[in-house]
C-alpha positions as CSV (number, residue, x, y, z in Angstrom):
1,X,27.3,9.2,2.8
2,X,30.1,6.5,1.6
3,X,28.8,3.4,2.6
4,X,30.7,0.2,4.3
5,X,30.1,-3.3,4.4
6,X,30.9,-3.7,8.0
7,X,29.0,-4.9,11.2
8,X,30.3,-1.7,13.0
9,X,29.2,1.0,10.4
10,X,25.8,-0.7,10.3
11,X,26.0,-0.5,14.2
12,X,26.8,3.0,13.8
13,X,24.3,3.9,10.9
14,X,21.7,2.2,14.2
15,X,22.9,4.6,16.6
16,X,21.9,7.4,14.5
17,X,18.8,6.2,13.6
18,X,15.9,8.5,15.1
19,X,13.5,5.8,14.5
20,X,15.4,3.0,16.4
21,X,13.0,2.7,19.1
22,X,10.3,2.0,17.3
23,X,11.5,-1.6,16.7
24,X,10.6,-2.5,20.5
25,X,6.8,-1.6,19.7
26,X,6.3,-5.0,17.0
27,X,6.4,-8.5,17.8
28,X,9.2,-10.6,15.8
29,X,9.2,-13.6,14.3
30,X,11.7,-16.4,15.9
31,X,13.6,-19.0,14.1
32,X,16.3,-21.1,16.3
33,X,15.4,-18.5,19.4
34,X,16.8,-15.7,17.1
35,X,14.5,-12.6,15.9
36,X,14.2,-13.2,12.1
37,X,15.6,-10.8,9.4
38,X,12.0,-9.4,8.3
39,X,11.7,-8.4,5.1
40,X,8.2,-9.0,3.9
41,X,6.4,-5.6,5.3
42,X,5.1,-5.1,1.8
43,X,3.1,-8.2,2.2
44,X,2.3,-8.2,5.5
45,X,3.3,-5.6,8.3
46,X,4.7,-7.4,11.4
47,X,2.1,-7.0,14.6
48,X,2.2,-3.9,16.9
49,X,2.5,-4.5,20.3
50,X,-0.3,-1.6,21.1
51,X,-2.5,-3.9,18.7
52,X,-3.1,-6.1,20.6
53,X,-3.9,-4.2,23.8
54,X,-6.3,-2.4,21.3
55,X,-8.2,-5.6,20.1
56,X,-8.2,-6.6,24.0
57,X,-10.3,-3.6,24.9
58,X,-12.6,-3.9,22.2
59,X,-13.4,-7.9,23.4
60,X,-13.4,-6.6,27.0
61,X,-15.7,-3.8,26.5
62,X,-18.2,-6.4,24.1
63,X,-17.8,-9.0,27.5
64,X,-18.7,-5.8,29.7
65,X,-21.2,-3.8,27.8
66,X,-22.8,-5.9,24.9
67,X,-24.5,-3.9,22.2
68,X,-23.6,-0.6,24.8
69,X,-20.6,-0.5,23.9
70,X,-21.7,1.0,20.8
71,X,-22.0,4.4,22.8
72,X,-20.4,3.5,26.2
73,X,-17.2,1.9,25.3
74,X,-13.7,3.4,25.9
75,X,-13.8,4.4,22.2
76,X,-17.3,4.2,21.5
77,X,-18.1,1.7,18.7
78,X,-20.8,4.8,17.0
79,X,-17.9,6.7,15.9
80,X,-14.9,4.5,16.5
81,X,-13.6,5.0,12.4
82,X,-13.8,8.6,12.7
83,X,-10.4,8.3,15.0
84,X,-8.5,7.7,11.9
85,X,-9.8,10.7,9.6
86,X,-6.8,13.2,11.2
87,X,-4.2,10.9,11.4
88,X,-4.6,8.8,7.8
89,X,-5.3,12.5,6.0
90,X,-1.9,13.4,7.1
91,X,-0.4,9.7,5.7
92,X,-2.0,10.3,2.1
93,X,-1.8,14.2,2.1
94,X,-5.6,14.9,2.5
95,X,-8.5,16.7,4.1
96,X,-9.7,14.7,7.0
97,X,-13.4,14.8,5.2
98,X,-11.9,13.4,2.4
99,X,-10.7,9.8,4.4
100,X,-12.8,6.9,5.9
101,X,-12.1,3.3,6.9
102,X,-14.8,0.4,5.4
103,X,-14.6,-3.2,4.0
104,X,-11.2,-4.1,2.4
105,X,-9.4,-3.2,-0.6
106,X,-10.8,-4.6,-3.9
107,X,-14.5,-4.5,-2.4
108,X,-13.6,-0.3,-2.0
109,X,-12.1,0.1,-5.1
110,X,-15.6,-1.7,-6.9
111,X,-17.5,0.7,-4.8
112,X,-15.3,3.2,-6.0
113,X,-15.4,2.6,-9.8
114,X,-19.5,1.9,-9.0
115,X,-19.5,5.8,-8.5
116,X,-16.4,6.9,-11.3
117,X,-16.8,4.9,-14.1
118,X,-18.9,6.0,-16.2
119,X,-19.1,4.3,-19.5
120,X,-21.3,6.7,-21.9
121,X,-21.1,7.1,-25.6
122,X,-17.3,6.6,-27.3
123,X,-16.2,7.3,-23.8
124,X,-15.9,3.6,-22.1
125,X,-12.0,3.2,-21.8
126,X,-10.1,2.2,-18.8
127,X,-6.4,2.6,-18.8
128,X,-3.8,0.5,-16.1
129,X,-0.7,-0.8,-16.5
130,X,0.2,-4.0,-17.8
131,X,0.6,-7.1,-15.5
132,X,-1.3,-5.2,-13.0
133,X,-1.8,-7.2,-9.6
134,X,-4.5,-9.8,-10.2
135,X,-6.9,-8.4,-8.1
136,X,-7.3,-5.0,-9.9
137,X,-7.1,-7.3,-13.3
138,X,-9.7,-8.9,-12.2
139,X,-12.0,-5.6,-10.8
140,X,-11.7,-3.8,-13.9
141,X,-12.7,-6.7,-16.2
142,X,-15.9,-8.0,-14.3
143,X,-16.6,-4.2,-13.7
144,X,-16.2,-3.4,-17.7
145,X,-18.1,-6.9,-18.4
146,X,-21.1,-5.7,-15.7
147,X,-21.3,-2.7,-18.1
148,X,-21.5,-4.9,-20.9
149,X,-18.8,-4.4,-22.3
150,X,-16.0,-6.3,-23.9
151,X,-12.8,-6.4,-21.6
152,X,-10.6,-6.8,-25.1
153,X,-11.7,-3.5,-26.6
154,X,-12.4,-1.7,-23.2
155,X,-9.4,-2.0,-21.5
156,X,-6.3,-0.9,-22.3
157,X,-3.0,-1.4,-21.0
158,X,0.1,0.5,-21.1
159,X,3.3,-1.6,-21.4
160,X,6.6,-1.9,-20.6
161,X,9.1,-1.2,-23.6
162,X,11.2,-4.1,-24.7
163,X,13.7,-5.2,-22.4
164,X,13.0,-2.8,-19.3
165,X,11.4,-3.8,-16.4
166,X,9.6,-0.4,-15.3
167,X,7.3,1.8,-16.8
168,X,8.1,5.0,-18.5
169,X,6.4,7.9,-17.1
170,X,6.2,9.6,-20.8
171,X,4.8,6.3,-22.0
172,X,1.4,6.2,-20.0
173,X,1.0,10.4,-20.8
174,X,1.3,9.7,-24.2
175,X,-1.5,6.5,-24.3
176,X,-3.9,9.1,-22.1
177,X,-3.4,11.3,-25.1
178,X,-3.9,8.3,-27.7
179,X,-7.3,7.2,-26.4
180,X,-8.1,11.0,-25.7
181,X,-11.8,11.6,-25.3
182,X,-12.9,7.6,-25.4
183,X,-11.0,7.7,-21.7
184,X,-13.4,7.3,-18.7
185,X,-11.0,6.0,-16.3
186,X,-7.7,6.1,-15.1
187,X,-7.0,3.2,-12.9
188,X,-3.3,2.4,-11.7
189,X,-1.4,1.2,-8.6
190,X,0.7,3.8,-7.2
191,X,3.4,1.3,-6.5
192,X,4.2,-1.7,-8.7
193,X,4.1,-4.5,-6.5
194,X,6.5,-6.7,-8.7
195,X,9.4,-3.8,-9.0
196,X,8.7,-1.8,-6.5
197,X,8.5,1.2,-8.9
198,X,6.6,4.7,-7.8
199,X,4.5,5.8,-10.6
200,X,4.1,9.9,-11.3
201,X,0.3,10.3,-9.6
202,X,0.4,13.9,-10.0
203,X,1.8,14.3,-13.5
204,X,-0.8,11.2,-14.4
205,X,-3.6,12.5,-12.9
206,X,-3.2,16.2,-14.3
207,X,-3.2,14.1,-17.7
208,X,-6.0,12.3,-17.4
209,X,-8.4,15.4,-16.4
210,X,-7.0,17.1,-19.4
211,X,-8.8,14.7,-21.4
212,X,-11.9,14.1,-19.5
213,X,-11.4,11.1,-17.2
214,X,-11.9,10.4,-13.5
215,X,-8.1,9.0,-11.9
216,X,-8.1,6.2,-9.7
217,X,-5.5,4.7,-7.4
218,X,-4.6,1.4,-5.9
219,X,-2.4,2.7,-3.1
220,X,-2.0,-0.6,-1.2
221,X,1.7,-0.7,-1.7
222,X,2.1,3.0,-1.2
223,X,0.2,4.2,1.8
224,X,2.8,4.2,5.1
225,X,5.5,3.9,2.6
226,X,5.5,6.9,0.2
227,X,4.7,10.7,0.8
228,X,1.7,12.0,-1.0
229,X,-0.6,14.6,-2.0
230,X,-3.8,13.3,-3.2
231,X,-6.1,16.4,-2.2
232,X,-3.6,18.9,-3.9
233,X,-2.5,16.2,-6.7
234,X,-6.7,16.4,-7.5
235,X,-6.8,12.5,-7.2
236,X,-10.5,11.7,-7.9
237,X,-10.7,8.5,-5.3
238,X,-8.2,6.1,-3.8
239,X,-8.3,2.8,-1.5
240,X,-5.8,1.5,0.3
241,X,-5.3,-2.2,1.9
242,X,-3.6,-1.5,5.8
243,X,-1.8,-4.7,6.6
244,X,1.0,-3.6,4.3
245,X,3.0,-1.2,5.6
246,X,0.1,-0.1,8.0
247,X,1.0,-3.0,9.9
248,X,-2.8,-3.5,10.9
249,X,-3.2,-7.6,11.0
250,X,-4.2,-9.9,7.8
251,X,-7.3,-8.6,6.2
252,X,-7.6,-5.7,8.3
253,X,-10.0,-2.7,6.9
254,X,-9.1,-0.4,3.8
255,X,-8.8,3.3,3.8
256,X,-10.1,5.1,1.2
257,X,-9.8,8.6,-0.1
258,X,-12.7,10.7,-2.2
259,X,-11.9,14.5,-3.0
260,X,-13.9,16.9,-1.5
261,X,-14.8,18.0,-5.2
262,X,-17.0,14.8,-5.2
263,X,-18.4,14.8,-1.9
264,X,-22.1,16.7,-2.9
265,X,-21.9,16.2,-6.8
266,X,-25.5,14.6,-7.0
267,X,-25.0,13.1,-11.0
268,X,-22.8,10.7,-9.5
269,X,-23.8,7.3,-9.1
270,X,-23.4,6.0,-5.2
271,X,-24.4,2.5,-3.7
272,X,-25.9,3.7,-0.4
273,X,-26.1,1.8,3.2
274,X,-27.4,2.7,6.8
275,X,-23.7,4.0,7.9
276,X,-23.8,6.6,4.8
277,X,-26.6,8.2,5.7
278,X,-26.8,11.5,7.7
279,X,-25.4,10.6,11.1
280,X,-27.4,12.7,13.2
281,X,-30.5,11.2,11.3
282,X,-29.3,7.8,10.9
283,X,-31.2,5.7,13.6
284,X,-34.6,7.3,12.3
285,X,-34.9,4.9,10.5
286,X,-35.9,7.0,7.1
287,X,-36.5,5.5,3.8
288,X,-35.0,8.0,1.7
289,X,-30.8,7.8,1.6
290,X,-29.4,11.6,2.7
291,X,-25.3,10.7,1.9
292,X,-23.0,12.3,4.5
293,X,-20.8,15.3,2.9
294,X,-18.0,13.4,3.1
295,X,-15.8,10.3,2.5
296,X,-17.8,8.6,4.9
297,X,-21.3,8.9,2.7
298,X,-19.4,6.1,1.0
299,X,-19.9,4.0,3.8
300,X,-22.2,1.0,3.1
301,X,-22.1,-1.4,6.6
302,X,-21.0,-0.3,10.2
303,X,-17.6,-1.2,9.9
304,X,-15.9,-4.1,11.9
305,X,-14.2,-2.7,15.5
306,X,-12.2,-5.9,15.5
307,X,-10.7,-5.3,12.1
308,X,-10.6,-1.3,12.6
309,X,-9.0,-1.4,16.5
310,X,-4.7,-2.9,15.3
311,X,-5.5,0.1,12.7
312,X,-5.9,2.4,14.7
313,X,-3.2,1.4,17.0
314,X,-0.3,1.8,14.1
315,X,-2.2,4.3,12.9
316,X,-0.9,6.5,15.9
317,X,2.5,5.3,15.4
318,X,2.6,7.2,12.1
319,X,0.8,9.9,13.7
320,X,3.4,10.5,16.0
321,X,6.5,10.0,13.7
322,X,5.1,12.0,10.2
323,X,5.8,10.4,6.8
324,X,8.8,12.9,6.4
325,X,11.0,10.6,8.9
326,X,9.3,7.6,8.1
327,X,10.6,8.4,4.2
328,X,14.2,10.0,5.0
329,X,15.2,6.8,6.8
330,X,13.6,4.8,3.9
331,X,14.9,5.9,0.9
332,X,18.6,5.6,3.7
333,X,18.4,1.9,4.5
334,X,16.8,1.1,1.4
335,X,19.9,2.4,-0.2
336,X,21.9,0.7,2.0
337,X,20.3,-2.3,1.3
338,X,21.2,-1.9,-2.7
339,X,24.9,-1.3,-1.7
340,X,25.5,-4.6,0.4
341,X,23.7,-6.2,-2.6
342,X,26.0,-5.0,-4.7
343,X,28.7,-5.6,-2.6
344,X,27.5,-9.0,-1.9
345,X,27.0,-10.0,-5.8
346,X,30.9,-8.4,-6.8
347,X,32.4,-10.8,-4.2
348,X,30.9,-13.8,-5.4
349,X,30.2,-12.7,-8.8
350,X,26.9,-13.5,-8.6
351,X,24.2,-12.8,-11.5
352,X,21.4,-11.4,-10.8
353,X,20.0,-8.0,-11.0
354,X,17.9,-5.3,-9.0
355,X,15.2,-4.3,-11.4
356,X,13.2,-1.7,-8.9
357,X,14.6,1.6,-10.0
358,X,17.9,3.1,-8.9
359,X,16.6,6.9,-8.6
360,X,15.7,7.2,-5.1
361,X,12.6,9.0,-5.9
362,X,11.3,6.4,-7.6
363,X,11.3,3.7,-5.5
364,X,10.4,3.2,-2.0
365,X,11.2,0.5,0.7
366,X,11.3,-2.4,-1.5
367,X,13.9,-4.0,-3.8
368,X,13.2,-6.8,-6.1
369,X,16.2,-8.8,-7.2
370,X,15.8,-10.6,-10.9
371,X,17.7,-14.1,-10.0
372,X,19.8,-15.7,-13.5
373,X,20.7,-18.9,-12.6
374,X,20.3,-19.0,-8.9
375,X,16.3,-19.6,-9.0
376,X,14.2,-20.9,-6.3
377,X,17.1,-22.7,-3.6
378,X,18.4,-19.5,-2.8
379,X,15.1,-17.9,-1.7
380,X,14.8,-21.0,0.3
381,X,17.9,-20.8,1.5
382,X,17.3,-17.3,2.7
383,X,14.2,-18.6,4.5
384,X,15.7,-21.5,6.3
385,X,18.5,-19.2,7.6
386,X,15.9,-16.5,9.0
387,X,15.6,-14.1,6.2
388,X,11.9,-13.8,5.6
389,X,11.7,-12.5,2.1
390,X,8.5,-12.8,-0.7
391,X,9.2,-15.0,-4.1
392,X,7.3,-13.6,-7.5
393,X,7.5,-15.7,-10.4
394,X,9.1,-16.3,-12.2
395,X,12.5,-15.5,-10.7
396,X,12.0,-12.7,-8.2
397,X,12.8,-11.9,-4.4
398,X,11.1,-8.8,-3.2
399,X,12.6,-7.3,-0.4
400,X,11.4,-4.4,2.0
401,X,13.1,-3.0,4.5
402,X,10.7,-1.1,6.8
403,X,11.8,1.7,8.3
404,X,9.7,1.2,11.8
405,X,11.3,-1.7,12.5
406,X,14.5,-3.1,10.4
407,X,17.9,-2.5,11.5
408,X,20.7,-1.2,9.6
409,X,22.6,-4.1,11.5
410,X,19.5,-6.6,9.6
411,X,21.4,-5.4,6.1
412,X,24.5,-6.6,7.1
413,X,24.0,-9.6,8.7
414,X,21.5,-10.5,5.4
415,X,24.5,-9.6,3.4
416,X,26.2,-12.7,5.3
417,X,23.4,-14.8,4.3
418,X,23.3,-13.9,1.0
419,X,26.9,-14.6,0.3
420,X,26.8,-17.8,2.0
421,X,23.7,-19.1,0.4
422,X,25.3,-18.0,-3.5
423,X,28.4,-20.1,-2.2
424,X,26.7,-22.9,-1.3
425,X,24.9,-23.3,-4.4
426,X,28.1,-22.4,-6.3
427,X,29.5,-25.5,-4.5
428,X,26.9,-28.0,-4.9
């Protein structure tokens, strides 16, 4: 499709949209009475409406029913995280017995590397990608360190070559094969936060069991956002934050994923709690831990209703749409997006660059925009004109347009502010 940077083919580009309704079911921002332009979904998802029905019953039913509410509720408290194992398998291409809902991100992803890393011998490395977010810096050092090991000679980290902004997919396959059989573990985000960049999980993952190691993902900037196949792609484990593009409130629970290949291997270390054990044995009160054959023997603590009830709620949406429609219109508006950009920057001859990759399947819905010379005042420009966009240092604007909710009409009418914002800096 031959783009235009009109208000009318925007408008029209809307009308086509299969997805447009969807935009009445979130609550918006407002700045001078005016919905903003929300572009920040990779940071945090805007609020479902449903959501907060959802939380509403879950206070009235605690009001009504106290510690009943457990079994008696609407959706009974017992079970309440085993709504999301159909719907969520769908969303990351799993079993359902391969899913559960517990604590939040980095806290899964130490549980997680409590059970797959397994230092022993020559084999104690841990591969991830340079510059990874600071939270998985930080989990795979203290974890290595716990181990007591050195975090210098332990971890290594595949770079970027000189002068490119993303990854090379040939470049990680090739370290795997470097460190060879001193690999334990695998342990990469499935989209770069700072670029936006989709990393290969399949071809990554097929590497890293030929040479022995358990493969880990960080899929908070990829689940709701990206097709996948974890189950089939033989992913070992996975966790997931869900106020991303899950849209589930600040802090809300984490998914996580464990293949069915793991779910009864006994040699596998496993940091037990009450909700792990054998459900139909679990208010016995027995001594001895019996893990349930599933994701959710991983389960430690009951898991908070409050946090797990705006989950569920956009968890339904996706449900009813399917990650195939949620993607075509993505990888569309995203694309749109680039084009006004690029419109935007000949006009005014503007320098800066989009560093997320150009090839469609390599990217999802964000871009991030490299800023020479326009720095800091045109991000807060964009803010004070209703643009809500993220700023990276040094000299980044991410920018995600979500496909449940932006407009085509939202990338034109950013385009506007854009242009006026690099003029009035070019003036000053």
């Amino acid at each position: 499709m031959k783009f235009e940077n009109t208000k009318s083919f925007a408008q029209f580009l809307d009308q086509q949209d299969k997805l447009a309704k969807y935009r009445n079911e979130f609550n918006f921002p407002r700045l001078n009475n005016e919905e903003v332009i929300y572009f920040t979904g990779n940071s945090l998802g805007l609020q479902p409406k449903k959501a907060v029905e959802y939380v509403n019953e879950v206070m009235q039913d605690w009001a009504n029913l106290a510690v009943e509410g457990h079994f008696y509720a609407n959706k009974p408290w017992w079970d309440y995280h085993e709504r999301f194992n159909q719907p969520l398998s769908k969303i990351v291409g799993a079993k359902p017995l391969e899913v559960t809902v517990m604590n939040t991100l980095t806290v899964n992803l130490h549980l997680l590397m409590a059970t797959f890393y397994k230092p022993s011998g020559k084999r104690i490395k841990i591969i991830c990608e340079e510059k990874a977010f600071p939270s998985d810096q930080y989990l795979i050092q203290t974890q290595v360190q716990w181990h007591g090991l050195d975090p210098k000679t332990t971890i290594v980290e595949v770079k970027r070559r000189k002068g490119e902004h993303n990854f090379r997919t040939e470049d990680i396959l090739s370290k795997i094969e470097e460190v060879g059989d001193e690999l334990a573990l695998v342990l990469i985000g499935g989209v770069n936060y700072y670029t936006g960049q989709v990393f290969d999980i399949q071809a990554i993952s097929a590497k890293a069991h030929s040479v022995g190691a358990f493969v880990g993902w960080d899929l908070a900037h990829a689940v709701g956002n990206i097709e996948m196949n974890l189950n089939e792609w033989q992913v070992d484990f996975a966790a997931w934050c869900s106020y991303k593009y899950m849209n589930a409130g600040p802090g809300s629970a984490s998914g996580c994923f464990i293949h069915e290949k793991h779910h009864t291997n006994t040699t596998l270390n496993r940091l037990g709690g009450w909700w792990g054990h054998n459900k139909e044995r679990r208010f016995l009160m027995e001594p001895q831990f019996d893990a349930i054959s599933s994701a959710h023997g991983w389960q430690i603590s009951n898991p908070s209703i409050l946090s797990l009830a705006p989950y569920l709620a956009s968890v339904e949406m996706f449900a009813e749409i399917g990650m195939k429609q949620l993607v075509q219109k993505s990888k569309q508006i995203t694309a749109y997006l680039e084009f006004i950009i690029r419109e935007i920057a000949k006009e005014v001859k503007a320098n800066f660059e989009i560093i997320t990759p150009e090839q469609s399947t390599e990217r999802a819905s964000q871009l991030s925009i490299l800023l020479h010379g326009s720095g800091k005042e045109l991000f807060t420009y964009l803010m004070k004109n209703g643009v809500i966009v993220d700023w990276r240092e040094p000299n980044v604007i991410r920018l995600a347009p979500v496909p449940l909710y932006t407009k085509f009409e939202d990338i034109y009418n950013f385009g506007k502010i854009l242009k006026n914002g690099i003029l009035e800096q070019t003036s000053n």
